[in-house]
N, C-alpha and C positions, 0 to 999 in steps of 0.2 A: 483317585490319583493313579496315572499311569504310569508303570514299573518297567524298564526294560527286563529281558530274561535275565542279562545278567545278574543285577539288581536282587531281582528275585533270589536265584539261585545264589547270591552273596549271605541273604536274610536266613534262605533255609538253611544255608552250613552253620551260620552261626547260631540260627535256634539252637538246632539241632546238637549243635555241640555244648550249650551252656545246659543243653537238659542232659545229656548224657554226660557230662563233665569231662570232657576229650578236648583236645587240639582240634583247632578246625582243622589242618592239614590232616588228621586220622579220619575222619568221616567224608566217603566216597559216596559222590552219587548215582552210582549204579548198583550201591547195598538196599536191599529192600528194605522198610520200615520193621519190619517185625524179626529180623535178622541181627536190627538194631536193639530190637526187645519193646518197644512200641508196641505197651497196649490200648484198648481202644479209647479208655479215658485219656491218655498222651498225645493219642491221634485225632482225637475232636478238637482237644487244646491247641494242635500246633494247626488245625483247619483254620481252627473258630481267631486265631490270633495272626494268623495269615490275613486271613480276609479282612477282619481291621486294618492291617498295615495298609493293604491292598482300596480297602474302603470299599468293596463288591462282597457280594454276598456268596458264599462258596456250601457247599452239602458238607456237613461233618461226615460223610462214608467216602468222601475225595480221597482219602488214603488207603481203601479197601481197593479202587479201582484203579490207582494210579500209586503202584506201588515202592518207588522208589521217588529219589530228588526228581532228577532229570524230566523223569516222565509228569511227576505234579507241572515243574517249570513249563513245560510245554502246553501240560493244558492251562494252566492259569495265565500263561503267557496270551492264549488264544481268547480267554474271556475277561482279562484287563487289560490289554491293549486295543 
């Protein structure tokens, strides 16, 4: 299934915020994941359930190299679209 960015980046605030248990409007996406306190079992989770929504298959170490929202959105943007 094809996701626009925004789309995406709609998905990861609200992950993001139901695990962290925050308002979406608190979580910024140019905060690093691990500044968020994302460790690496949280980080495979939000990979591995990404790419379900997404229906592509993505690398659980995607959040090591692509360290915040923004920048995941954009690579995922470039291999779902």
């Amino acid at each position: 299934m094809k996701q626009s960015k925004d789309a995406i980046r709609t998905w990861m605030l609200d992950y993001l915020a139901r695990l962290l248990e925050i308002p979406v409007a608190e979580v910024d996406t140019q905060t690093s994941f691990s500044d968020y306190g994302l460790d690496s079992t949280a980080a495979a989770g939000l990979s591995g359930d990404l790419a379900d929504w997404l229906g592509v298959h993505l690398q659980a170490s995607m959040l090591k190299d692509h360290r915040t929202i923004d920048a995941v959105v954009n690579f995922v943007a470039k291999q779902a679209l």
